[in-house]
C-alpha positions as CSV (number, residue, x, y, z in Angstrom):
1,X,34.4,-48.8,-4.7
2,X,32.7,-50.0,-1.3
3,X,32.7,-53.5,-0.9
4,X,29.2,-54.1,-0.1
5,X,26.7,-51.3,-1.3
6,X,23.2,-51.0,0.7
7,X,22.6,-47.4,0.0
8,X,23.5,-46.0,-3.6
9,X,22.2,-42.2,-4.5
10,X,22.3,-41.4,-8.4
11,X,22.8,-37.4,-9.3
12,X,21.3,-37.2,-12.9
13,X,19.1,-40.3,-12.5
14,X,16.6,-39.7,-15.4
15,X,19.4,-40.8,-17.9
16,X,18.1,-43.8,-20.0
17,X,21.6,-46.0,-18.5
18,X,21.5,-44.2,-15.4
19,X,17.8,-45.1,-14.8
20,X,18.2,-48.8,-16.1
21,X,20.8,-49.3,-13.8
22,X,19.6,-47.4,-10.6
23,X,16.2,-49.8,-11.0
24,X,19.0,-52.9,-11.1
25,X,20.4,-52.2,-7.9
26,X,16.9,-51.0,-6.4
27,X,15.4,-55.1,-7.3
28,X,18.5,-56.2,-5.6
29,X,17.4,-54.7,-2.6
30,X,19.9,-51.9,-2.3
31,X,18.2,-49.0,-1.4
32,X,18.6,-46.0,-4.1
33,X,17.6,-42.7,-4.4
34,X,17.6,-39.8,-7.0
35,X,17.9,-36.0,-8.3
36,X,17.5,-34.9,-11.6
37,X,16.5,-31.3,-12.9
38,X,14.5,-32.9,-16.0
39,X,12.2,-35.6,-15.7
40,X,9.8,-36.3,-18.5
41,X,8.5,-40.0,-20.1
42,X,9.3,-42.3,-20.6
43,X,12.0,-42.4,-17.6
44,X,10.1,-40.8,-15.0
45,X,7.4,-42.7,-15.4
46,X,9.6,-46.0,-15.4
47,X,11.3,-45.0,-12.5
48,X,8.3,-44.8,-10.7
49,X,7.4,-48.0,-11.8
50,X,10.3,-49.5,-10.2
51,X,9.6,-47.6,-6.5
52,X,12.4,-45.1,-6.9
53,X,11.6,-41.7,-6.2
54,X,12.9,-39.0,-8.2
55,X,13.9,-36.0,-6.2
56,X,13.6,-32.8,-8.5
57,X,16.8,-30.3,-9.0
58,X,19.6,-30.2,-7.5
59,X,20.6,-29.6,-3.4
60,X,22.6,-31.0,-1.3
61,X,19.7,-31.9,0.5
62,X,18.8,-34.7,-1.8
63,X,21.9,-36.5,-0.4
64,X,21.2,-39.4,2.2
65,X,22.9,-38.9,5.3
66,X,25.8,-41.5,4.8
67,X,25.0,-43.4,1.1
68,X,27.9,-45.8,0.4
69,X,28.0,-44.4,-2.6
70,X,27.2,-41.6,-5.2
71,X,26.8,-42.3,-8.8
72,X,27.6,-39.0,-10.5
73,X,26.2,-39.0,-14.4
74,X,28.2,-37.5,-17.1
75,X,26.3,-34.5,-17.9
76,X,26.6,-33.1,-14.3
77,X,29.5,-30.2,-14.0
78,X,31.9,-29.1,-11.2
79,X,29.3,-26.5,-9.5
80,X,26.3,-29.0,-8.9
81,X,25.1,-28.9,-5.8
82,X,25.0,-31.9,-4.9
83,X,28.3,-33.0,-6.5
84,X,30.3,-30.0,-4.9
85,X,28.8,-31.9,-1.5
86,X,30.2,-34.9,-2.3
87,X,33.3,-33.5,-2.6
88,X,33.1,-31.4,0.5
89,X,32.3,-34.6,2.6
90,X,34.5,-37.1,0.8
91,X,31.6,-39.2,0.3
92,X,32.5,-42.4,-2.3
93,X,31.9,-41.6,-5.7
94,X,32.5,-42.9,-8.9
95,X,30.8,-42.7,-12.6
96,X,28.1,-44.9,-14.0
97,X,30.6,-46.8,-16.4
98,X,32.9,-47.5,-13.3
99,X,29.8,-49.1,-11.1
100,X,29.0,-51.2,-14.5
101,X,32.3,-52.2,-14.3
102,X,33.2,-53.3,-11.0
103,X,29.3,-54.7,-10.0
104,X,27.9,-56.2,-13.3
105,X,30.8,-56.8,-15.9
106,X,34.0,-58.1,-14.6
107,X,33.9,-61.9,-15.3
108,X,31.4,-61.8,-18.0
109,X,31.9,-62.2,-21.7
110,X,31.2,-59.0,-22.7
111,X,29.8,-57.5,-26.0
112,X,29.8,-54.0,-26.6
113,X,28.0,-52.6,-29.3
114,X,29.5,-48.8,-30.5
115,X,28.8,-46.7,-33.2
116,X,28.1,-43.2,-34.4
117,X,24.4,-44.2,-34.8
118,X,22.2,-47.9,-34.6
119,X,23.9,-48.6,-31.2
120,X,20.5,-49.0,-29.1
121,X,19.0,-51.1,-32.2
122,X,21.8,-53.0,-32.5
123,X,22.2,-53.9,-28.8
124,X,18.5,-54.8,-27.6
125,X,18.4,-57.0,-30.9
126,X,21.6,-59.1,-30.1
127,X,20.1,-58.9,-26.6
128,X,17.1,-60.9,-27.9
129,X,19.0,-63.5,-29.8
130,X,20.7,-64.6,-27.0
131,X,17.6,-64.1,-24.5
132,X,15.3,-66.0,-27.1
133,X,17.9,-69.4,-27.2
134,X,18.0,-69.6,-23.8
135,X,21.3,-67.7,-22.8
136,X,20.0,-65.5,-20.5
137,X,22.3,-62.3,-20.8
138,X,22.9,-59.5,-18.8
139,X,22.9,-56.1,-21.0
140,X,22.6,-52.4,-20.9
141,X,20.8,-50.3,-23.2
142,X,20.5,-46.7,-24.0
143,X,16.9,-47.0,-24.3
144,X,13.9,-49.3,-23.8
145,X,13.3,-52.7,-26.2
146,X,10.1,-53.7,-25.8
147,X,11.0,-57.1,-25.7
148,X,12.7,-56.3,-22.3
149,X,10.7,-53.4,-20.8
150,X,13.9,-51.9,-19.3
151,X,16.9,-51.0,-20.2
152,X,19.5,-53.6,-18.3
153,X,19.0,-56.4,-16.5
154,X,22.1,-58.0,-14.5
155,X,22.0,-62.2,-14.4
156,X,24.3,-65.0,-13.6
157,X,25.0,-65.8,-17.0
158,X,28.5,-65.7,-18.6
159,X,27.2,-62.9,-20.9
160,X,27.0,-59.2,-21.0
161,X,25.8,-57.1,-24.0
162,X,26.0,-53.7,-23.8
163,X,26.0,-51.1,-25.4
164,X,29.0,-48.8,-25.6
165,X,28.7,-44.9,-26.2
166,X,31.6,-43.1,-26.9
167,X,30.6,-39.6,-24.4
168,X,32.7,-38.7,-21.9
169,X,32.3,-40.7,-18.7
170,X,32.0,-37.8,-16.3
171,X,33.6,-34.3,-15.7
172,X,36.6,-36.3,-13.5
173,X,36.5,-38.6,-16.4
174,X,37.0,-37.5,-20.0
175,X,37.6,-41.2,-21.9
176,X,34.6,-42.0,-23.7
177,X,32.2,-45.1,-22.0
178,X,33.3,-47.7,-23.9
179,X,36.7,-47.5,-22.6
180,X,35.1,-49.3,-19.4
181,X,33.0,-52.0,-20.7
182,X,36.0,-54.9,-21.0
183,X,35.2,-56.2,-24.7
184,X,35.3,-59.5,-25.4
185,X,33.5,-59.1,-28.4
186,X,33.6,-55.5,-30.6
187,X,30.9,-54.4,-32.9
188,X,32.2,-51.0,-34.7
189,X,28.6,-49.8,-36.6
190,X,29.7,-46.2,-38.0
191,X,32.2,-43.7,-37.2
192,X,30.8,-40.1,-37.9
193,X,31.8,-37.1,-36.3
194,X,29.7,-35.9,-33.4
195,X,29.2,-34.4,-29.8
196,X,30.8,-31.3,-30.7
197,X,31.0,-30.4,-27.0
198,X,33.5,-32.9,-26.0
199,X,35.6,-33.4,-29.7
200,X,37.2,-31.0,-31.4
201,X,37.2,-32.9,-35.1
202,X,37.0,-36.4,-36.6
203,X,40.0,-37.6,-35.5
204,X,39.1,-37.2,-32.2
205,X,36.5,-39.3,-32.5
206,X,38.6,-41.8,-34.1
207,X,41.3,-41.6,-31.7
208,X,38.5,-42.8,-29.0
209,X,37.8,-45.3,-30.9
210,X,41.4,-46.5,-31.1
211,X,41.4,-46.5,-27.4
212,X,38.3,-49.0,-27.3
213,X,39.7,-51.6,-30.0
214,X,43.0,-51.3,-28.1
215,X,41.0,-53.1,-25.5
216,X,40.0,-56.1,-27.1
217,X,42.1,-59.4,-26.3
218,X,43.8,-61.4,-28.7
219,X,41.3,-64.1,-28.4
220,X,38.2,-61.8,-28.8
221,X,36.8,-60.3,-32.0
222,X,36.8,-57.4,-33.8
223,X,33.3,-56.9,-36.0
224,X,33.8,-53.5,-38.2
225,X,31.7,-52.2,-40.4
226,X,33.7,-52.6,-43.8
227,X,31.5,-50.2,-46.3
228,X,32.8,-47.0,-43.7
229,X,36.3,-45.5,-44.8
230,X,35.7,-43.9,-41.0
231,X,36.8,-47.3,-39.5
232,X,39.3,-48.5,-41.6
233,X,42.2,-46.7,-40.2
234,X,40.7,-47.0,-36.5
235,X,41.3,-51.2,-37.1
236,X,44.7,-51.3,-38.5
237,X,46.2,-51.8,-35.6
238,X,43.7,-54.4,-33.8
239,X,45.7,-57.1,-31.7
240,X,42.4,-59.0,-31.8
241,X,41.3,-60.4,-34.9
242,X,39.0,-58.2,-37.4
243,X,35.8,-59.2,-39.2
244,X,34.2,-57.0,-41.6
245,X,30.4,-56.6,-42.2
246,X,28.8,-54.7,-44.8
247,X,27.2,-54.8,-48.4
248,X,30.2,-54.4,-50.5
249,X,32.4,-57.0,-52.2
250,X,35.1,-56.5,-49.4
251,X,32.9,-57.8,-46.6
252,X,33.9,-60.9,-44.8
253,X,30.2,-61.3,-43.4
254,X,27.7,-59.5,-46.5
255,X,24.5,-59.1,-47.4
256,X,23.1,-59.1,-50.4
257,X,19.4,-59.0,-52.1
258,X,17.7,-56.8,-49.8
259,X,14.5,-55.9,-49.5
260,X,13.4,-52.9,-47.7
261,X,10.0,-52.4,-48.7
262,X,7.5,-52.0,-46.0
263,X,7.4,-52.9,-42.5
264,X,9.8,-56.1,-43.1
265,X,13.5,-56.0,-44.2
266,X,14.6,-58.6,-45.9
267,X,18.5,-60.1,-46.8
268,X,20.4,-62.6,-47.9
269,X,24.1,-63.9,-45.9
270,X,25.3,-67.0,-47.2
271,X,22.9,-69.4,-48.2
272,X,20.5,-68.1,-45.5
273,X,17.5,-65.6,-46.5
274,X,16.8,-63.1,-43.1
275,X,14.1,-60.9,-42.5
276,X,13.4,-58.6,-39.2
277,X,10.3,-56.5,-38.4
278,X,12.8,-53.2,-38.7
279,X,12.5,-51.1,-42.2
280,X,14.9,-49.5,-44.0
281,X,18.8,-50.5,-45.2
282,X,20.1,-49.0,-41.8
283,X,18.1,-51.4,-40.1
284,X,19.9,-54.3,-42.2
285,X,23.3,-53.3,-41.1
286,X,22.6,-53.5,-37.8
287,X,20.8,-56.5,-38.2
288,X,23.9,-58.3,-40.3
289,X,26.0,-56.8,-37.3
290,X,23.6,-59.3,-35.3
291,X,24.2,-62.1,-37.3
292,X,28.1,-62.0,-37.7
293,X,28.1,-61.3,-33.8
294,X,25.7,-64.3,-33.1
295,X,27.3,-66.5,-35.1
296,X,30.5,-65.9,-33.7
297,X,29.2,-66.7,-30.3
298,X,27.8,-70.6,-31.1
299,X,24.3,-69.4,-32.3
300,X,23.1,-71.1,-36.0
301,X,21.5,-69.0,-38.5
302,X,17.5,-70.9,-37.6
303,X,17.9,-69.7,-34.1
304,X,18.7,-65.9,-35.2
305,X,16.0,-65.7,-37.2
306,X,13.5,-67.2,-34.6
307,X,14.7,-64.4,-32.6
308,X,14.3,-61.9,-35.5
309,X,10.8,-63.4,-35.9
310,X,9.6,-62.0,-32.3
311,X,11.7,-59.0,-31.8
312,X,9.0,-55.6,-31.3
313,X,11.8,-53.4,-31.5
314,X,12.8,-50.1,-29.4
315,X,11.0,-46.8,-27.9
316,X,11.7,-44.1,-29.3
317,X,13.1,-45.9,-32.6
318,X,10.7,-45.2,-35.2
319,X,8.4,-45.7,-32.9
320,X,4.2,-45.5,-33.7
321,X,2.9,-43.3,-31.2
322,X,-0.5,-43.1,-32.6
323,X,-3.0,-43.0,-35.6
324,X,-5.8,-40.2,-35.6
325,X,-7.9,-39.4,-39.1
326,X,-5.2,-41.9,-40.9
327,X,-2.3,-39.9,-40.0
328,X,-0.1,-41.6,-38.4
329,X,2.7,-39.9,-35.7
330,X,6.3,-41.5,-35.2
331,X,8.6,-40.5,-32.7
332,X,12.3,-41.1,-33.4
333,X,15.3,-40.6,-31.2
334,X,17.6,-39.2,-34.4
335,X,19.5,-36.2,-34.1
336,X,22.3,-36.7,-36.1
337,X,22.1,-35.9,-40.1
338,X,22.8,-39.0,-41.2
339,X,20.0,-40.9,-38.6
340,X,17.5,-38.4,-39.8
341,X,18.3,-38.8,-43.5
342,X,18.5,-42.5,-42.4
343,X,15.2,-42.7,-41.0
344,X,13.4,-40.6,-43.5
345,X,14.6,-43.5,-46.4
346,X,13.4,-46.0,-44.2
347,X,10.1,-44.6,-43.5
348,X,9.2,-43.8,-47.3
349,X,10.1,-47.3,-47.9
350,X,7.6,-47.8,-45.0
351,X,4.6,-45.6,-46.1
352,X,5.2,-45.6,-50.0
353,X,3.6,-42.9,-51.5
354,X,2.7,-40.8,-48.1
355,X,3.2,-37.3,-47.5
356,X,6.1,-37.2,-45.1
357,X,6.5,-34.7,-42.3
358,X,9.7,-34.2,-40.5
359,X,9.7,-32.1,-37.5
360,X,13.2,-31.6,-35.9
361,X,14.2,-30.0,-32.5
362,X,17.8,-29.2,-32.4
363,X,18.7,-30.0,-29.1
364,X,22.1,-32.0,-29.0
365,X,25.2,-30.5,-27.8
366,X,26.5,-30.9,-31.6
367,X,23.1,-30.0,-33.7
368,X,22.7,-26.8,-31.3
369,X,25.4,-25.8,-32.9
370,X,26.4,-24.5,-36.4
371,X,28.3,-27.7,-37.5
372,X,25.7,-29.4,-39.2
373,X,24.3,-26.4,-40.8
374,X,24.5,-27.6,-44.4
375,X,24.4,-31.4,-43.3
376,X,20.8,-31.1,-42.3
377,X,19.5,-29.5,-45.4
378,X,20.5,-32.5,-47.3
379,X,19.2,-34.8,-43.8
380,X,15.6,-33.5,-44.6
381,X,15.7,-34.3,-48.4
382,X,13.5,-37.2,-47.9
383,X,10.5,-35.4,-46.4
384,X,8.0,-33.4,-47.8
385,X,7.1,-31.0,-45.1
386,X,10.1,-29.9,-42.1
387,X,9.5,-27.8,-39.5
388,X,12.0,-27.1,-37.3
389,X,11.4,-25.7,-33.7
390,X,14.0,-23.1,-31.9
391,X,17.8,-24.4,-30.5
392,X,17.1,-26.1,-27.5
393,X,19.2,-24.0,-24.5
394,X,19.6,-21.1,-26.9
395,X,21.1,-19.2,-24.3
396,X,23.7,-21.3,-23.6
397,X,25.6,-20.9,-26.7
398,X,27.2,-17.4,-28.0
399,X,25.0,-16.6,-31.1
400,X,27.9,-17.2,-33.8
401,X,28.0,-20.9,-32.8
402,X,24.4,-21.7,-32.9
403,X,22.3,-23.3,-35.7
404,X,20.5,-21.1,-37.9
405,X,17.2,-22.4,-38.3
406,X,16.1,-19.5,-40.6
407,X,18.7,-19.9,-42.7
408,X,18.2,-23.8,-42.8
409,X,14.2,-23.3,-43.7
410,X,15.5,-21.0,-46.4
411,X,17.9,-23.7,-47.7
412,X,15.3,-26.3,-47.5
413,X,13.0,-24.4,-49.4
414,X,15.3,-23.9,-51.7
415,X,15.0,-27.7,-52.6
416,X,11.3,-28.1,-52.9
417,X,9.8,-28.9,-49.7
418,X,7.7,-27.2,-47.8
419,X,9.5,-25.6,-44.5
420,X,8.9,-23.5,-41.5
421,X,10.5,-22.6,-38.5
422,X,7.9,-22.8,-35.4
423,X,9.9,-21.9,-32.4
424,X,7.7,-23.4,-29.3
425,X,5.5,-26.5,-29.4
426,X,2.3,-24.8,-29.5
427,X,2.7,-23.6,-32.7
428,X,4.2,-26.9,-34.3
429,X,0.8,-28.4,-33.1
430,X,-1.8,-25.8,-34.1
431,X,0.3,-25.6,-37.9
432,X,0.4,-29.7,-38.4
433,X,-3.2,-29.7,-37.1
434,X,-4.0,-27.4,-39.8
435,X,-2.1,-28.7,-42.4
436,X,-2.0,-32.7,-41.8
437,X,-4.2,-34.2,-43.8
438,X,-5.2,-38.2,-44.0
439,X,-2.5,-40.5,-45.2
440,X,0.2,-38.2,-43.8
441,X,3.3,-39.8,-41.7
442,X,4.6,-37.3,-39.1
443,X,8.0,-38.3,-37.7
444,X,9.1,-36.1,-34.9
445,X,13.0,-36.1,-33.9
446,X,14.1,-35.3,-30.9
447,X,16.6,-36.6,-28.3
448,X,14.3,-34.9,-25.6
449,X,10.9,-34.8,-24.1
450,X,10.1,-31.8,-26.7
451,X,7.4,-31.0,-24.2
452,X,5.1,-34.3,-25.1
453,X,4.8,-32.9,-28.2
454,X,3.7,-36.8,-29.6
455,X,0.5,-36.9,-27.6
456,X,-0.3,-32.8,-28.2
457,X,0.2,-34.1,-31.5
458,X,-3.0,-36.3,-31.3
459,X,-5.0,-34.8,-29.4
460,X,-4.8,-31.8,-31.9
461,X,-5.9,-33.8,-34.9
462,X,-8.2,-35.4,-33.0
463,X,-10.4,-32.1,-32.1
464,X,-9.3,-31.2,-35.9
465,X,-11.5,-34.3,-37.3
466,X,-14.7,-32.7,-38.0
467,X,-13.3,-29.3,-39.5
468,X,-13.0,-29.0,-43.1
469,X,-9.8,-30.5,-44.6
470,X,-7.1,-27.9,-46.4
471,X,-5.7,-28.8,-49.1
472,X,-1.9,-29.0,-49.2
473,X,1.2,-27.6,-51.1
474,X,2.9,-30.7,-51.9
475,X,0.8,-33.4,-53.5
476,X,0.9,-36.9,-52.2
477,X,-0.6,-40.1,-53.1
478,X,-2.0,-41.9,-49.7
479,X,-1.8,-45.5,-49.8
């Protein structure tokens, strides 16, 4: 790692971490440039924002003449352009996790937040705990709190929250993230098996994870989630001491008496009644994650919940993207069956008695593929109408490993709802347009841009408003 950096470029630079910390480096006056095949909202437009241009696909070109360094993202291969020209010119290089380490972490106390699924909830929550009693973290988050406006921010405080995926670090790299991050302080949400592309099974997940608590000094802490079997064997072996959070009698930190209902959810630790602006039980574990982590840290139940009290949450986290003729549009990050099952409780405890749509686009390296091809009938239970588009990069993957979506609409059907599969985006719009109706709640998942699908969305039923209303299939009761 160069000793002083004045001129960082960042190959893949439209990733949510790789765009938080590229803006970092660019306010400290380090002058950093870009390249990245697919730029869409809301990181383009941030990086804008922040005076960094973004340098579209890949060529060797895009490389300054002599940058100190080259950041090269994880989800660049051998073969790049630009990466094979790093190579060829022996230009310093490292991963994003390795910069993190060496320029923002090293000295801190460090948090790291991991999990299967609530990681970027999670993290820009804690974030706000401390930032509202005056502790003035540094932290790095996979997306954007609102709270914040970006997604990391470097200080000279003694703390550093951030969150910790397991992915592989880079293609000269495979541990997962976390591995880099220097825990202090562990939060273990969930354990599920994912990113089929980089583990085989499970117990490769877990066997990451092992890695990660391996880690964790003997003065730190160790905050699992008790209620998941996932973790329990990932733990055993913890030098650092082990905490357990959940809702079941085992828990060290529990919650009890919660309250779900509506846009507030509500729970009980202690003697001490909590409530956050998040809905839905998912949203209470990673909120009693919070807690038992804040605590830990010197911070008294009054001055959590005064940061609960003004959190605004996350983009892209069940996040309102608009209202037109009473129908509301969400857009949620979720991929995973269990965040999308997840998110569809937590929205019906939202909008009680709303017709709920669900509109998926498979387009992670793990629901691309076949894996989750029962999973996700069960995921969409909760909604009343699911559409789901075509397997994002189709082409990519040999036609016996791919999802099915044909065979998942059938299979939905099957339980009731009301299903079709609508390849593009044009026709998702023209068939909600025709079929929404006032009251509805449309939640569209994606880990992409889905070709700004949210705003097509509205502007559809918005030229819809004056045309004669059709009646559904499913019956609903709008509130």
């Amino acid at each position: 790692m160069p000793s002083e950096l004045q001129s960082v470029h960042f190959i893949g630079v439209c990733g949510t971490a790789m765009a938080a910390v590229a803006s970092a480096l660019r306010a400290r006056r380090v002058t950093v440039t870009g390249s990245d095949q697919n730029a869409y909202p809301p990181m383009s437009t941030y990086l804008a924002g922040c005076g960094i241009e973004v340098r579209s696909g890949y060529h060797e070109q895009n490389l300054p003449p002599n940058p100190d360094l080259v950041v090269i993202g994880n989800a660049i291969s051998r073969g790049n352009p630009e990466a094979e020209a790093v190579l060829e010119r022996r230009i310093p290089y490292c991963s994003l996790p390795e910069l993190l380490k060496a320029e923002f972490i090293r000295g801190k106390r460090s948090i790291v937040v991991t999990g299967t699924h609530g990681k970027t909830t999670t993290t820009s929550l804690l974030a706000w705990v401390f930032e509202r009693n005056g502790r003035d973290p540094s932290y790095l988050i996979g997306g954007l709190p609102t709270n914040f406006g970006n997604g990391a921010r470097f200080t000279g405080s003694e703390w550093f929250i951030a969150e910790g995926d397991e992915y592989d670090t880079a293609f000269f790299d495979k541990r997962s993230k976390f591995v880099h991050y220097l825990p202090e302080v562990a939060i273990i949400n969930n354990i599920e098996f994912d990113h089929a592309d980089i583990f085989e099974h499970l117990g490769a997940v877990q066997a990451s994870f092992r890695q990660f608590v391996n880690l964790i000094p003997r003065n730190g802490l160790l905050l699992a989630n008790g209620d998941d079997p996932n973790i329990t064997a990932v733990v055993e072996r913890s030098f650092a001491p082990v905490a357990r959070f959940g809702f079941g009698p085992n828990a060290d930190i529990r919650a009890v008496d919660l309250d779900v209902a509506g846009d507030c959810s509500k729970f009980t630790v202690g003697r001490t009644r909590f409530q956050v602006a998040l809905p839905g039980e998912l949203n209470v574990r990673n909120a009693l994650a919070v807690v038992a982590c804040a605590r830990h840290c010197g911070l008294d139940d009054a001055q959590i919940q005064s940061a609960f009290d003004t959190f605004q949450g996350i983009r892209r986290r069940m996040e309102i993207r608009g209202t037109v003729r009473e129908i509301t549009v969400i857009d949620d990050f979720g991929h995973h069956p269990t965040a999308v099952r997840e998110t569809l409780r937590a929205l019906q405890s939202r909008f009680p008695g709303r017709r709920l749509w669900a509109i998926f686009e498979p387009r992670s390296n793990t629901t691309r593929r076949k894996v989750f091809q029962e999973a996700l009938v069960e995921a969409f239970s909760g909604a009343d109408q699911v559409v789901i588009a075509q397997v994002a990069r189709l082409e990519l993957l040999p036609e016996s490993q791919r999802l099915d979506p044909e065979r998942l609409i059938r299979e939905i059907r099957s339980t009731g709802a009301d299903a079709e599969y609508l390849p593009d985006v044009d026709s998702i719009v023209e068939h909600v347009g025709r079929l929404a109706q006032p009251g509805d709640v449309v939640c569209v998942f994606s880990n992409g841009g889905f070709g700004d699908i949210h705003t097509k969305l509205l502007e559809k039923l918005g030229q819809t408003a004056d045309q004669p209303e059709i009646s559904p299939k499913t019956p609903f009761n709008p509130a």
